[in-house]
N, C-alpha and C positions, 0 to 999 in steps of 0.2 A: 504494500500500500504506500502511497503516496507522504513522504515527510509533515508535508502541511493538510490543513483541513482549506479545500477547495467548494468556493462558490463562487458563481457567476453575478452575483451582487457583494459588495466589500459591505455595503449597510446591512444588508440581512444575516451577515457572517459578523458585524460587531453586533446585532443583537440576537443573535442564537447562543451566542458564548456568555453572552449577559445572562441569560436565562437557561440553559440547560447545564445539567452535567450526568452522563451517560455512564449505568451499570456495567459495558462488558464492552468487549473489542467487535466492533459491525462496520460493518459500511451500509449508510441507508440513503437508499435512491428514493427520490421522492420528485419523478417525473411530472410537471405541470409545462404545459404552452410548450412543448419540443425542446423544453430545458432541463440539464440532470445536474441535482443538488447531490453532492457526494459527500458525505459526513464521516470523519474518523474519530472515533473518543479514543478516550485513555483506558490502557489497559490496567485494569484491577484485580487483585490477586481473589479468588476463591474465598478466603478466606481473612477476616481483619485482624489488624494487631491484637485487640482482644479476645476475639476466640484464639489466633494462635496459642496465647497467654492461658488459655483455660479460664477466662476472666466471664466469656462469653458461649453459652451451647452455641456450637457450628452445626449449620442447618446441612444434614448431609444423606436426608432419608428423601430417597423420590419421592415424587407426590403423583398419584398416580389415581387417589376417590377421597382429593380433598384439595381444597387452595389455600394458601397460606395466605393474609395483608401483603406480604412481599409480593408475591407473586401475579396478585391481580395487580397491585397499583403499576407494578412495571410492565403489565400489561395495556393499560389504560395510557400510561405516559406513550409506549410505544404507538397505539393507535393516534393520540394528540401529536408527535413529533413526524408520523408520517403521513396523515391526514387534515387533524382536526386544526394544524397550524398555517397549513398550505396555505398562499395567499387569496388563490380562489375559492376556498369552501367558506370560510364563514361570510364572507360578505362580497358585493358586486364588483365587477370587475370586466369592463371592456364593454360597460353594458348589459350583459348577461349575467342572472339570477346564480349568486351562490350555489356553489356543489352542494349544502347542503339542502338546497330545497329540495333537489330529487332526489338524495340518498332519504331524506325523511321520508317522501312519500314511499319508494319501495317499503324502506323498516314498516310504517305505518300497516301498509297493505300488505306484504308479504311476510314479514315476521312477526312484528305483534298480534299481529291481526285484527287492528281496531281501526276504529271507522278514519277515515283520513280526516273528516271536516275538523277529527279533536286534535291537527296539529296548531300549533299556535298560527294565527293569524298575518296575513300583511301587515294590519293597521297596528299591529303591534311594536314599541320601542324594541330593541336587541332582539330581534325575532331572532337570529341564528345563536344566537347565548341559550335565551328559553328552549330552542329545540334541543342544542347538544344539552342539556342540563338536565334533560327527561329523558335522552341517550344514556347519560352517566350515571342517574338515579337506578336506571335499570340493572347499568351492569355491574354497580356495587351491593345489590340487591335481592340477586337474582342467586341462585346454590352453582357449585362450582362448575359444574358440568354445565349450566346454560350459557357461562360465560366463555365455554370455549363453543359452544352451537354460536354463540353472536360472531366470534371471531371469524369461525368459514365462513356465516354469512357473510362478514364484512370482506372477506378476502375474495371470496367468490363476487359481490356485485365490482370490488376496485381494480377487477383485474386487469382492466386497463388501464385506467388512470392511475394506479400505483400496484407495477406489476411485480415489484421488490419486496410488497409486502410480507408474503408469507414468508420469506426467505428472510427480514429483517425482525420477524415475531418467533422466527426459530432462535433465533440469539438470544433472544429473550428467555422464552422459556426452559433451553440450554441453561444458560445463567443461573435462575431461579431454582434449578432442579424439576422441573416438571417430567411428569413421566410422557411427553406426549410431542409430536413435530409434528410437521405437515407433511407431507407427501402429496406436490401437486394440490390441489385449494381441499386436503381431507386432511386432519391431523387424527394422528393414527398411534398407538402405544409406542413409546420407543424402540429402535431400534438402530442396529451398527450404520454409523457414516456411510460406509459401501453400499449397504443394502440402500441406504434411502435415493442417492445419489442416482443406483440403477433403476430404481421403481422411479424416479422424476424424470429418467430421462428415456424414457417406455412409455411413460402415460402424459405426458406433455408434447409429446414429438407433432406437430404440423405436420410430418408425413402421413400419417399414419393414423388419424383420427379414431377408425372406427375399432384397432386394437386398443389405442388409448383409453377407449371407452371403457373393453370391457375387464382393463385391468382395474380401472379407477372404482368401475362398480364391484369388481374383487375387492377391493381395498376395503371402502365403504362398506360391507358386506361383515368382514372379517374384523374391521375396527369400531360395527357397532357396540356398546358399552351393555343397554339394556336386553338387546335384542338378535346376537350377532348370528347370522345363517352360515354355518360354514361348509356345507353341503352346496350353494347356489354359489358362495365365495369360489372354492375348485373348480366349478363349471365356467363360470366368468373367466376364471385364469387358463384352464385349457380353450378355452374359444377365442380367446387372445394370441393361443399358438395358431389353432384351425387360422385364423383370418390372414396373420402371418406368412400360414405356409401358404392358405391360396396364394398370396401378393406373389408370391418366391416360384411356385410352381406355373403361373400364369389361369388359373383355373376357377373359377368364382363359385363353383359346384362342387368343386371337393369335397369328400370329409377329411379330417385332418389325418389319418390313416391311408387316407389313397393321396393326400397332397405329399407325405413325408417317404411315400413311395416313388411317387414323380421325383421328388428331389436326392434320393440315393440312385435314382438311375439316369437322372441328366447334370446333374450339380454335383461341383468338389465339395463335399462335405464329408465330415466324418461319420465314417458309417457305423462307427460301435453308439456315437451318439446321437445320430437316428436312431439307431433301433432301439437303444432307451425310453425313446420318450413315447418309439412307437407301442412298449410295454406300457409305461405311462398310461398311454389312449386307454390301452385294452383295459387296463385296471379299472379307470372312470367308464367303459363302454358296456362291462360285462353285468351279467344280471343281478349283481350285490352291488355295483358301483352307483357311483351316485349318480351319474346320470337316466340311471333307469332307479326299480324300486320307489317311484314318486311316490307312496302311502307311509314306507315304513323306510324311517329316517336311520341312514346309517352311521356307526360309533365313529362319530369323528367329532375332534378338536378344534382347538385351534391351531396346536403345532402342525397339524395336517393342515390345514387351511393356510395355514402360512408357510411351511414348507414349499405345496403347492403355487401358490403366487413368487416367492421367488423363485421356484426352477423354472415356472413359465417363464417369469419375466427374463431373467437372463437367458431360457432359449429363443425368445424375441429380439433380443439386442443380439442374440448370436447370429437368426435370420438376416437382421439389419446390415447387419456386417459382409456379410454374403451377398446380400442385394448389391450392396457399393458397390462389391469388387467385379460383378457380372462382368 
């Protein structure tokens, strides 16, 4: 990273430094009007002089079906420093209505689910204060688990106008000790740098959409909390190879069994690991697996469920890789 902290205004960089100071080492993109605002803070140790000292308990247990104060307000700040600061959302600019008017109306309409007419009004003084102020009542508010449902919300409607986010709320919650990242706009249990790295860059890829799809609904599937299907999870993650191998075999009718055939008899591929994953198939194909048996649910986990989604995904990026080199 860069020695200096770089902005493209020197005034908004003497007063960002007036007013913030940052928990952990990030860089936060905070794209507005074709312009990238690049932030470095200072790096802080894990741990402070007085826990070192034993003077203070070091917070050193995941949090994984709880929030701590730490952890949501540095959540909140994160959403304020890459959002709710931006010079276009809280008030007008160029003429056009604050970001915040339409991000209220979605929250309004789609996440609270309350009537729109009760957001604060035009005729109102600080109408964008009142709005974020029933933003923030909420999410100090609300049990811990809603306050990360708000976050995918949040990351999922910004994902254009701040495509940085989830990747700068991973810092955060890193820091904090959360048990939980994003993966692509899902945050999902922790798990190893590698793994997540290859699951973002399978289910975010612009090539490839409609495998993206059905890794991310694996994802989703597999990192429900209340609810999770891990049966429907495994199916998503082999239909992310099936769509794969069609792209590879040229064949939009395949099954993933006659694609992975096509492909050991026209493509350099390795043929001990084809025929892995052609076992693979058969396992999810035959009449105990999960793709059949729809009435009577069979004994699986989640280490199965997740197992599943990364051998898919890494034989997705191995397909990808093979496509290149056509």
């Amino acid at each position: 990273m860069p020695p200096l902290v770089s902005f493209i205004s020197s005034t908004r960089q003497r007063r960002f430094h007036e007013k913030v100071s940052f928990p952990a080492t990030f860089l936060l993109y905070c794209v507005r009007c074709q312009m990238t605002y690049v932030v470095q803070s200072i790096k802080i140790p894990m741990s402070n002089f007085s826990q070192r000292l034993g003077l203070k308990p070091s917070e050193q247990v995941i949090q994984t079906s709880s929030m701590n104060s730490e952890l949501r307000n540095s959540l909140w700040n994160a959403l304020h420093f890459a959002i709710w600061e931006s010079d276009d959302f809280m008030h007008h600019r160029f003429g056009k209505m604050p970001r915040i008017d339409s991000l209220s109306k979605i929250l309004w309409f789609r996440y609270f689910k309350k009537p729109v007419d009760e957001i604060p009004s035009y005729g109102y003084q600080n109408r964008s204060e009142r709005i974020l102020k029933i933003i923030r009542e909420h999410f100090f508010l609300v049990p811990w688990n809603e306050v990360y449902e708000f976050l995918e919300f949040i990351v999922e409607v910004e994902r254009k106008a701040t495509p940085k986010l989830a990747e700068f709320l991973n810092k955060t919650l890193e820091q904090e000790m959360s048990g939980f990242r994003f993966i692509g706009n899902i945050l999902s249990p922790v798990t190893g740098d590698q793994e997540r790295l290859m699951l973002e860059a399978a289910i975010v890829d612009p090539r490839f959409t409609a495998v993206g799809s059905h890794l991310e609904r694996a994802l989703a599937m597999l990192a429900h909390r209340t609810d999770p299907d891990y049966r429907n999870s495994i199916k998503e993650s082999m239909s992310a190879v099936e769509a794969m191998a069609r792209i590879i075999a040229d064949d939009e009718k395949a099954t993933l069994g006659q694609a992975l055939k096509m492909l050991k008899k026209n493509r350099d591929l390795h043929p001990t690991l084809l025929d892995g994953f052609s076992k693979l198939y058969g396992y999810t194909s035959d009449e105990n697996g999960v793709r059949h048996a729809m009435m009577e649910e069979p004994d699986l986990n989640q280490d199965d469920a997740k197992y599943f989604l990364l051998s898919c995904t890494s034989f997705v990026n191995y397909l990808k890789a093979a496509l290149v080199q056509k």
